[in-house]
C-alpha positions as semicolon CSV with decimal commas, in nm:
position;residue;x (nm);y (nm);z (nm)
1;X;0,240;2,359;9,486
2;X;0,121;2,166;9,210
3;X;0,324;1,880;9,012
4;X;0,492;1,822;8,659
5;X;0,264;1,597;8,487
6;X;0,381;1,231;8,485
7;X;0,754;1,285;8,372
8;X;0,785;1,030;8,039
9;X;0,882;0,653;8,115
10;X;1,251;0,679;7,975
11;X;1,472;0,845;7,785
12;X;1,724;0,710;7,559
13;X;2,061;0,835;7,552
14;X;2,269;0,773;7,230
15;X;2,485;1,071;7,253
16;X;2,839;1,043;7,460
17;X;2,832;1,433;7,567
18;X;2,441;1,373;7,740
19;X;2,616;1,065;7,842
20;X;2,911;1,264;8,062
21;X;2,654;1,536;8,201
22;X;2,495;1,265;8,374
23;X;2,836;1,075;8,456
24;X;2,906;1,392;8,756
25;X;2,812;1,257;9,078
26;X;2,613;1,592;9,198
27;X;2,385;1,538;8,858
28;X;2,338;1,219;8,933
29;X;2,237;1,292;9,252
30;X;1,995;1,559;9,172
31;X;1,814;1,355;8,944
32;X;1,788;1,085;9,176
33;X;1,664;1,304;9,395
34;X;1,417;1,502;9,186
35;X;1,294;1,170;9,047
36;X;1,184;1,051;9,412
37;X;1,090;1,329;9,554
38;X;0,949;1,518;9,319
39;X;0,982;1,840;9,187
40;X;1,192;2,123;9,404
41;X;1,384;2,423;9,387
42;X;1,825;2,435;9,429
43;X;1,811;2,566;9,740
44;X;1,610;2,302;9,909
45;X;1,808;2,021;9,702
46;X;2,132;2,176;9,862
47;X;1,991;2,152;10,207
48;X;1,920;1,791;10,123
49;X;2,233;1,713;9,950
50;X;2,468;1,907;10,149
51;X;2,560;2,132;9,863
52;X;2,566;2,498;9,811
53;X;2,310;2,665;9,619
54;X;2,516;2,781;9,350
55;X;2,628;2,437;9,278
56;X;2,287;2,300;9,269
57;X;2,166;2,574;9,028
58;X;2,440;2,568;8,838
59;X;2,406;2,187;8,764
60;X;2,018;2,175;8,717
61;X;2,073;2,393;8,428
62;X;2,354;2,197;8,245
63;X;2,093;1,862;8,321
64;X;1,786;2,124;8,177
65;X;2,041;2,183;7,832
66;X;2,072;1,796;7,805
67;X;1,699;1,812;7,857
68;X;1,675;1,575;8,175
69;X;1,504;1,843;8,428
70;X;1,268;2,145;8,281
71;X;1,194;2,464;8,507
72;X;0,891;2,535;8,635
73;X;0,816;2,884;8,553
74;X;0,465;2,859;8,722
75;X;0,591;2,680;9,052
76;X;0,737;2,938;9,300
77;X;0,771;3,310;9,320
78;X;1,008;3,591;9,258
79;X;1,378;3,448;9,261
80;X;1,248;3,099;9,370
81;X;1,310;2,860;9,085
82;X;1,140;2,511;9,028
83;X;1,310;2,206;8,846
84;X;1,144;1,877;8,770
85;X;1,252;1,545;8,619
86;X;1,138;1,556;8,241
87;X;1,184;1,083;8,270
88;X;1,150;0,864;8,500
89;X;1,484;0,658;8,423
90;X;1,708;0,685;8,165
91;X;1,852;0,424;7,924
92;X;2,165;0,413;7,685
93;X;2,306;0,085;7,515
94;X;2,692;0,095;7,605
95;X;2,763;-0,097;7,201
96;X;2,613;0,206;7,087
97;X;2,879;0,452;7,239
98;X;3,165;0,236;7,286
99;X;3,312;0,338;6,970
100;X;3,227;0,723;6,992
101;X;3,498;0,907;7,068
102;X;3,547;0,919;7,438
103;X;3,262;0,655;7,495
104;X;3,332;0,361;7,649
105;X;3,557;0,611;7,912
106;X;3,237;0,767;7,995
107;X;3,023;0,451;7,996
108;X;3,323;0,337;8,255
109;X;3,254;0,607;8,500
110;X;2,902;0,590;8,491
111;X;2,901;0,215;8,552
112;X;3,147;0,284;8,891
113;X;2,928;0,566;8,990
114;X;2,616;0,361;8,928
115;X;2,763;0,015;9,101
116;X;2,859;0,289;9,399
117;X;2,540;0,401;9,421
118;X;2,369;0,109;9,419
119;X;2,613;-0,022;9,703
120;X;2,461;0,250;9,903
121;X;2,132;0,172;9,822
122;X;2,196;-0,190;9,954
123;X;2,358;-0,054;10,273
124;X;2,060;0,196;10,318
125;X;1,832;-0,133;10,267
126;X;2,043;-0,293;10,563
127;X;2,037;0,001;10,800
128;X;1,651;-0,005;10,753
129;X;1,559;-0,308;10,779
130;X;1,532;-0,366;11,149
131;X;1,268;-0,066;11,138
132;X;1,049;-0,205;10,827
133;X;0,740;-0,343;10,998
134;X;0,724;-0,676;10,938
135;X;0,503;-0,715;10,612
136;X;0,727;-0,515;10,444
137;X;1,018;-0,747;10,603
138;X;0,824;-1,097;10,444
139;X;0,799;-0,853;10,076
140;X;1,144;-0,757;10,088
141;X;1,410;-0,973;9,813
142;X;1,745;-0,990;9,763
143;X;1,817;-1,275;9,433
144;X;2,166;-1,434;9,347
145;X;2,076;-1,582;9,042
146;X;2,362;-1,799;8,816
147;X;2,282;-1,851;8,464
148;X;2,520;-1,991;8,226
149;X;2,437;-1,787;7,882
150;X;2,592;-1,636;7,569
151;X;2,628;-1,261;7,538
152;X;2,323;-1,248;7,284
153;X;2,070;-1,469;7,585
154;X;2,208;-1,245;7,849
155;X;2,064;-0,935;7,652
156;X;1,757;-1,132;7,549
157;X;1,677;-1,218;7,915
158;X;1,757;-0,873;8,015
159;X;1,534;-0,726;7,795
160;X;1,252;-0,966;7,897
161;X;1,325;-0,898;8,265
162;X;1,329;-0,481;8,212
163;X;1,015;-0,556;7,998
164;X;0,828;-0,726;8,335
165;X;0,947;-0,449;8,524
166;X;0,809;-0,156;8,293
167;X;0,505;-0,374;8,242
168;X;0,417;-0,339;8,613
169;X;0,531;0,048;8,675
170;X;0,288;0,124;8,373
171;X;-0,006;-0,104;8,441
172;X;0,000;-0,194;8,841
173;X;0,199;0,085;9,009
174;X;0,024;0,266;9,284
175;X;0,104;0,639;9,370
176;X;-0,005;0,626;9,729
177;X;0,243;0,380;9,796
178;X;0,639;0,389;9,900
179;X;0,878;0,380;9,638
180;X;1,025;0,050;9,587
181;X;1,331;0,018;9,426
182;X;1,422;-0,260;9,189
183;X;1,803;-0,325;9,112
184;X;1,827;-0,536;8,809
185;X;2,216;-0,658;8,706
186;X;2,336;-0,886;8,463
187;X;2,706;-0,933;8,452
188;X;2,975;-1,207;8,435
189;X;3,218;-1,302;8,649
190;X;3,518;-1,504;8,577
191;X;3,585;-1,541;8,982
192;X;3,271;-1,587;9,250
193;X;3,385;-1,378;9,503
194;X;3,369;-1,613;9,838
């Protein structure tokens, strides 16, 4: 089977309905997985998630109508359907749909699915760790960094930091290599949590 091309970088989201598609946890989860493992079809993507079929189809088209996945009408044959990831990540600025209607609800549920998910990813980290050979041990980071800033330097240094980060998936990133995942979070907290 041959590959989508090199899905785009990112794609912006400005609109509060593309927004909620993405906000279900199954979507999420199929774009997550078609963006690491590549493209696939809903049956195998059910297997992996645990889902039925009909579910998986079902919600690869209404990501295809927001135009996050594409078909693959030349992958497969007969019945067998291919989806791919059209980006690599996608982006939306919560000011911009905080004062659409039904915004900042959605931009609340995707910011608990997405601090959920990234618990997991954390916990996944832990469980693995003891099996990483030990190169990959002494490369592995985990940062607690305290800044004190103003809401306009905290989006000024997160825009420099996201800029690093696309500067090296674009310039240094090799294919033949495991995917490394970089969590990047800016927040503050009126309580450290002890």
């Amino acid at each position: 089977m041959s590959t989508l091309p090199p899905p785009d970088d990112a794609v912006d989201v400005h609109d509060v309905s593309a927004l909620k598609a993405l906000a279900h946890p199954l979507r999420m989860s199929l774009l997550a997985a078609l963006r690491s493992d590549g493209p696939s079809t809903a049956s195998r993507l059910a297997d992996r998630l645990g889902e039925s079929s009909g579910a998986t189809s079902y919600h690869l088209r209404q990501l295809a109508g927001f135009g996050f996945v594409q078909e693959l009408p030349d992958e497969g044959t007969g019945r067998e359907r291919w989806w791919g990831a059209v980006h690599r990540s996608t982006r939306w600025n919560s000011e911009d749909l905080l004062d659409q209607p039904g915004g900042r609800e959605v931009v609340d549920e995707l910011t608990d699915r997405l601090v959920a998910h990234q618990r997991r990813m954390l916990a996944a980290f832990a469980a693995e760790r003891e099996r990483a050979d030990d190169e990959w041990r002494a490369a592995a980071s985990l940062n607690d960094w305290a800044l004190r800033l103003s809401p306009g330097r905290a989006r000024e240094l997160l825009a420099e930091l996201n800029g690093v980060v696309e500067r090296w998936r674009d310039e240094r990133e090799e294919a033949d290599q495991p995917l490394v995942h970089v969590l990047l979070d800016l927040f503050p907290l009126q309580d450290y949590p002890l």
